[in-house]
Backbone atoms as SQL, in Angstrom:
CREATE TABLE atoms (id INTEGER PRIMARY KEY, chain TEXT, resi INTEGER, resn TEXT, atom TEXT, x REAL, y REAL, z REAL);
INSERT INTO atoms VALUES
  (1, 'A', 1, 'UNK', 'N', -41.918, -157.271, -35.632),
  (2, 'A', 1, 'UNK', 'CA', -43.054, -157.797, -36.397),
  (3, 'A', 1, 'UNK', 'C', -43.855, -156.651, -37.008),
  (4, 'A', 2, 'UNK', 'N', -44.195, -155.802, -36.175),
  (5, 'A', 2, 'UNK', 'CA', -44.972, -154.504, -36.751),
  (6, 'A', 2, 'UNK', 'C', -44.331, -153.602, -37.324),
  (7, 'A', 3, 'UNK', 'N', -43.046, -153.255, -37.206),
  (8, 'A', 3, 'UNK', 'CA', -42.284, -152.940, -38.522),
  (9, 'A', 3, 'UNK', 'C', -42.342, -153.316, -39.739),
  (10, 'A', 4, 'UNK', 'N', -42.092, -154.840, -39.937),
  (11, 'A', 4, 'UNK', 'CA', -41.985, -155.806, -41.081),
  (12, 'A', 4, 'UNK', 'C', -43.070, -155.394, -42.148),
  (13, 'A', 5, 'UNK', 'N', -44.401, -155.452, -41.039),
  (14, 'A', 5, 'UNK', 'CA', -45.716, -155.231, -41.966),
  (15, 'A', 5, 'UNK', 'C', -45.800, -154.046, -42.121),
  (16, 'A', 6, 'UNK', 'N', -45.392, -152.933, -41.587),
  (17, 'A', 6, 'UNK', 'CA', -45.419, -151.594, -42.205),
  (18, 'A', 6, 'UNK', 'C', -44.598, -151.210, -43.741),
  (19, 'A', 7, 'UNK', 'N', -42.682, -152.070, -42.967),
  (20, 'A', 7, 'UNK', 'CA', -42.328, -151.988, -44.411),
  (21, 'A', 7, 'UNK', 'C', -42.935, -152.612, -45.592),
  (22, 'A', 8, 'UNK', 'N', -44.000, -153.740, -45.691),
  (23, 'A', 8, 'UNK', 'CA', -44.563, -154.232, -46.220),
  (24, 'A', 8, 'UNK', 'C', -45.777, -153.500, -47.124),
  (25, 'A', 9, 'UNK', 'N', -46.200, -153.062, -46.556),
  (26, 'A', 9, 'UNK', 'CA', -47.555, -152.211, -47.001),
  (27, 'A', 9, 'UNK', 'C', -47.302, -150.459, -47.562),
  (28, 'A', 10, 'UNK', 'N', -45.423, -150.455, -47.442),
  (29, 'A', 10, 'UNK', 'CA', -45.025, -149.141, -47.947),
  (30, 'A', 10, 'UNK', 'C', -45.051, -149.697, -49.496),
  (31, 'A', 11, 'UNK', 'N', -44.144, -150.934, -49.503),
  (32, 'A', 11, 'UNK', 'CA', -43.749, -151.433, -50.745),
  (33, 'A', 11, 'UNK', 'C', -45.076, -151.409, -51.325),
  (34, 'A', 12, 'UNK', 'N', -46.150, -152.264, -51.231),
  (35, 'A', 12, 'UNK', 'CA', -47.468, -152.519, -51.891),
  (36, 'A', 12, 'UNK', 'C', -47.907, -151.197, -51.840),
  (37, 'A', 13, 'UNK', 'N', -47.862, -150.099, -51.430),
  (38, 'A', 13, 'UNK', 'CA', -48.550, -149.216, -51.484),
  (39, 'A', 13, 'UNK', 'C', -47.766, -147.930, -52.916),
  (40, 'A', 14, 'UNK', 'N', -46.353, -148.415, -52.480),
  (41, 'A', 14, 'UNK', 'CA', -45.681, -147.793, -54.123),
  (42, 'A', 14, 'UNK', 'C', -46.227, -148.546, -55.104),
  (43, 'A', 15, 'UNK', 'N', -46.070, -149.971, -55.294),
  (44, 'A', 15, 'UNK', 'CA', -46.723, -150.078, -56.632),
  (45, 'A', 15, 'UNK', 'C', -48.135, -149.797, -56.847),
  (46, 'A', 16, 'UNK', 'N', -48.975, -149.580, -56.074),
  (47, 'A', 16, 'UNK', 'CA', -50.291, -149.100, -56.231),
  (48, 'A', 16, 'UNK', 'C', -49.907, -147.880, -56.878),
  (49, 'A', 17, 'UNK', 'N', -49.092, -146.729, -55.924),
  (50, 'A', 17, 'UNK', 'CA', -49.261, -145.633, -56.630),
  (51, 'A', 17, 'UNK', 'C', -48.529, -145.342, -57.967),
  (52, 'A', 18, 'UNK', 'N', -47.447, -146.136, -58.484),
  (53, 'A', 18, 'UNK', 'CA', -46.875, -146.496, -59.940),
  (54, 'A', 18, 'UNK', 'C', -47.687, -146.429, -60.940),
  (55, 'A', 19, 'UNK', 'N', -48.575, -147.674, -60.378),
  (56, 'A', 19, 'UNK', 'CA', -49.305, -148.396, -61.482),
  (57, 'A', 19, 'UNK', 'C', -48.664, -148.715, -62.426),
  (58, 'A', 20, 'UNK', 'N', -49.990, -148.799, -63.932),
  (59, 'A', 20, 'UNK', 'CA', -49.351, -149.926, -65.216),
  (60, 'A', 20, 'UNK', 'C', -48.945, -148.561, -65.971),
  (61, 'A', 21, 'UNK', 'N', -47.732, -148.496, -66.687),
  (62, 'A', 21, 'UNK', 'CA', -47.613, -147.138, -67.488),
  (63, 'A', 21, 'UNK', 'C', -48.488, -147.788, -69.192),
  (64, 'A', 22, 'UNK', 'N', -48.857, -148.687, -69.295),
  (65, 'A', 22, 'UNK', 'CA', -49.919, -148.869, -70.625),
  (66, 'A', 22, 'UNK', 'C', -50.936, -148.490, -70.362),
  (67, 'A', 23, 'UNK', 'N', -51.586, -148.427, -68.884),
  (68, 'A', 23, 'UNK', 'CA', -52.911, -148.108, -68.924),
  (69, 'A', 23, 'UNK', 'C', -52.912, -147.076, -67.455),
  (70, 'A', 24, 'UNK', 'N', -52.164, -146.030, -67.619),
  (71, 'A', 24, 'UNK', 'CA', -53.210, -145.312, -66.064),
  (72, 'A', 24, 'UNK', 'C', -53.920, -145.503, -65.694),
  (73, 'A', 25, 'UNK', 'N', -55.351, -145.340, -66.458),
  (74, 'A', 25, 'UNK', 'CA', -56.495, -145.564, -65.904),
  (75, 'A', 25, 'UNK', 'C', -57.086, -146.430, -64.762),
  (76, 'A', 26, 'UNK', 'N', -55.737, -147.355, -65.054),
  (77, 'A', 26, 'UNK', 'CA', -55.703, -148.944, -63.963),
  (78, 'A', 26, 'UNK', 'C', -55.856, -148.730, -62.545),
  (79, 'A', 27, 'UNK', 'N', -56.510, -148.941, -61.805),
  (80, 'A', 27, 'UNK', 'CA', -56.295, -148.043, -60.082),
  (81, 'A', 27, 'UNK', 'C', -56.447, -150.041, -59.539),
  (82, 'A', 28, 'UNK', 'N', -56.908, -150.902, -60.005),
  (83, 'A', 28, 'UNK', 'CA', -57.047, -152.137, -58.966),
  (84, 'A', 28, 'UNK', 'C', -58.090, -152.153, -58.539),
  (85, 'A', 29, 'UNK', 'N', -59.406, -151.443, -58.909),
  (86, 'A', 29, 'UNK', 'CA', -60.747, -151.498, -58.546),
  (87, 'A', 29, 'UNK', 'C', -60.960, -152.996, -58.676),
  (88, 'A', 30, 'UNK', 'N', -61.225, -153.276, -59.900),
  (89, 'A', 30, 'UNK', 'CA', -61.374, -154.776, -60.434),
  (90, 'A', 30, 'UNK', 'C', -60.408, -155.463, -60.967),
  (91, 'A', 31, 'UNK', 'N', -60.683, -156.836, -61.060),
  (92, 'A', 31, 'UNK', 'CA', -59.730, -157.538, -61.357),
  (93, 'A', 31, 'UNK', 'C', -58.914, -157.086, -62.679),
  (94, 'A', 32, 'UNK', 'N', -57.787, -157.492, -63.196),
  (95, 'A', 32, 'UNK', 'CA', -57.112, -157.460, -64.042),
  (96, 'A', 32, 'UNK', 'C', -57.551, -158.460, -65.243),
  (97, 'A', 33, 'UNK', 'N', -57.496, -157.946, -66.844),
  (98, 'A', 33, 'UNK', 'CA', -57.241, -159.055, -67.908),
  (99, 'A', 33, 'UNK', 'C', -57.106, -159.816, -67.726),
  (100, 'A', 34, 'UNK', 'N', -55.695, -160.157, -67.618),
  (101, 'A', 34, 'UNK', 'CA', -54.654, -160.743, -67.629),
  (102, 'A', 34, 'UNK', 'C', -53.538, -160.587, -68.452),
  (103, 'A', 35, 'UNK', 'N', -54.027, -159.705, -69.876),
  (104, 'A', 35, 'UNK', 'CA', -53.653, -159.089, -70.924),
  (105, 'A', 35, 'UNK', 'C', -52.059, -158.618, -70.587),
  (106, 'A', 36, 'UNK', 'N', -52.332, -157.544, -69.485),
  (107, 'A', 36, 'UNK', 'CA', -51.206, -156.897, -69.345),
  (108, 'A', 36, 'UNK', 'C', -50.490, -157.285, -68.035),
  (109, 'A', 37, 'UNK', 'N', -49.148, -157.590, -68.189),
  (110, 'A', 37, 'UNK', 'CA', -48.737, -157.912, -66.803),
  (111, 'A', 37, 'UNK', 'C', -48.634, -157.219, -66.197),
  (112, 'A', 38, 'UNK', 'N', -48.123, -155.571, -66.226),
  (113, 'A', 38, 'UNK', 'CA', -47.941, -154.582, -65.400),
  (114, 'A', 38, 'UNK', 'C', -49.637, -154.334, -64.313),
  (115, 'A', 39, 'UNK', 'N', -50.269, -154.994, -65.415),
  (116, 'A', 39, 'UNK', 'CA', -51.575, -154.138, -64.364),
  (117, 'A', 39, 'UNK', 'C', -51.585, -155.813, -63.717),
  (118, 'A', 40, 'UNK', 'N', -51.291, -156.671, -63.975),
  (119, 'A', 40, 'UNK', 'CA', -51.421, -157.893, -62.877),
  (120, 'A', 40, 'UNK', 'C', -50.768, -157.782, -61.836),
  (121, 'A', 41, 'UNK', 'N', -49.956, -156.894, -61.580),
  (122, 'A', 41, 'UNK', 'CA', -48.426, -157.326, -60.804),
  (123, 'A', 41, 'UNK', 'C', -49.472, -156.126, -59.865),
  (124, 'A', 42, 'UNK', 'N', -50.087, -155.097, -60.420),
  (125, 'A', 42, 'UNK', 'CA', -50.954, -154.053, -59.337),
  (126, 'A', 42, 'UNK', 'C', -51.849, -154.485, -59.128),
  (127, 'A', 43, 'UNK', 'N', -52.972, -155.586, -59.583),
  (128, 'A', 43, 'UNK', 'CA', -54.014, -156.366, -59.088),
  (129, 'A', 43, 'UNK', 'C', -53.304, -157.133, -57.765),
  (130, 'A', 44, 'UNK', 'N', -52.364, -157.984, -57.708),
  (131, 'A', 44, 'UNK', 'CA', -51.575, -158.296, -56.799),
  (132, 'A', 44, 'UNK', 'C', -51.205, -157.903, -55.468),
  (133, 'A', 45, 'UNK', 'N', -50.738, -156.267, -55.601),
  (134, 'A', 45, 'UNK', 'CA', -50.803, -155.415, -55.191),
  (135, 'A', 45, 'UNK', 'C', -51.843, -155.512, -54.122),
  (136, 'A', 46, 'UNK', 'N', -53.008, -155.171, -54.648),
  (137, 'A', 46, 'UNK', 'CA', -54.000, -154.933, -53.732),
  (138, 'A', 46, 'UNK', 'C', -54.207, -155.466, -53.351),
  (139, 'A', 47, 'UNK', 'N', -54.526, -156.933, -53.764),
  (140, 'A', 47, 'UNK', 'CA', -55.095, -158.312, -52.887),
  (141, 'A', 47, 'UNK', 'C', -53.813, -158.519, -51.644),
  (142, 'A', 48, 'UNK', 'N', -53.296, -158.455, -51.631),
  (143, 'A', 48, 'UNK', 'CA', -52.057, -158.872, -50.999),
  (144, 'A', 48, 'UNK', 'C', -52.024, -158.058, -49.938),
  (145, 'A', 49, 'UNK', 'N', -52.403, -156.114, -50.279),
  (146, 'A', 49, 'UNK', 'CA', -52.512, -154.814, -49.204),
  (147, 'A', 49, 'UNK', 'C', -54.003, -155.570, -48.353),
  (148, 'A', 50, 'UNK', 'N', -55.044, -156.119, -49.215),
  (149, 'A', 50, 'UNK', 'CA', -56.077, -155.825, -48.185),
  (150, 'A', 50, 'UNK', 'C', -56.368, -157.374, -47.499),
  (151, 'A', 51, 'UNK', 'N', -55.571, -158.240, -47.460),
  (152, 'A', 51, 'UNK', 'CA', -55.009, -159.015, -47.032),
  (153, 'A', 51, 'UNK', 'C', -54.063, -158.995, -45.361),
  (154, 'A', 52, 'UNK', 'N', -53.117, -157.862, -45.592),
  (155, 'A', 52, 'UNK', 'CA', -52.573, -156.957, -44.674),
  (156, 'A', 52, 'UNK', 'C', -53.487, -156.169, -43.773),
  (157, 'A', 53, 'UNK', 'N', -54.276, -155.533, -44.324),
  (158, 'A', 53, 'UNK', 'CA', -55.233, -154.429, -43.326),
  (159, 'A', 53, 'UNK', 'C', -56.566, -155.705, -42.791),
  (160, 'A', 54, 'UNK', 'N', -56.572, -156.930, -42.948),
  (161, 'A', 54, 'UNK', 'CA', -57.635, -157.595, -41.909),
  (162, 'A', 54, 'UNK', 'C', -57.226, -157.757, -40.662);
């Protein structure tokens, strides 16, 4: 089980550090457009990581 969620939070934690290649600037502070999907798929990302760390 505590494996699972580690491999879990490696994955979410690469696309955090990816990010959107249209917008670097993008870190997941705030919500996303919606404009761009790449930065949705890293809004995602985060909700999903800090979801994991409660």
């Amino acid at each position: 089980m505590i494996n699972n969620k580690l491999e879990k939070e490696v994955e979410l934690l690469k696309i955090l550090a990816k990010g959107c290649k249209k917008h670097p600037a993008y870190r997941a502070i705030r919500k996303a457009t919606e404009r761009c999907e790449e930065c949705v798929v890293v809004w995602k990302a985060r909700m999903e990581l800090n979801k994991l760390e409660e």
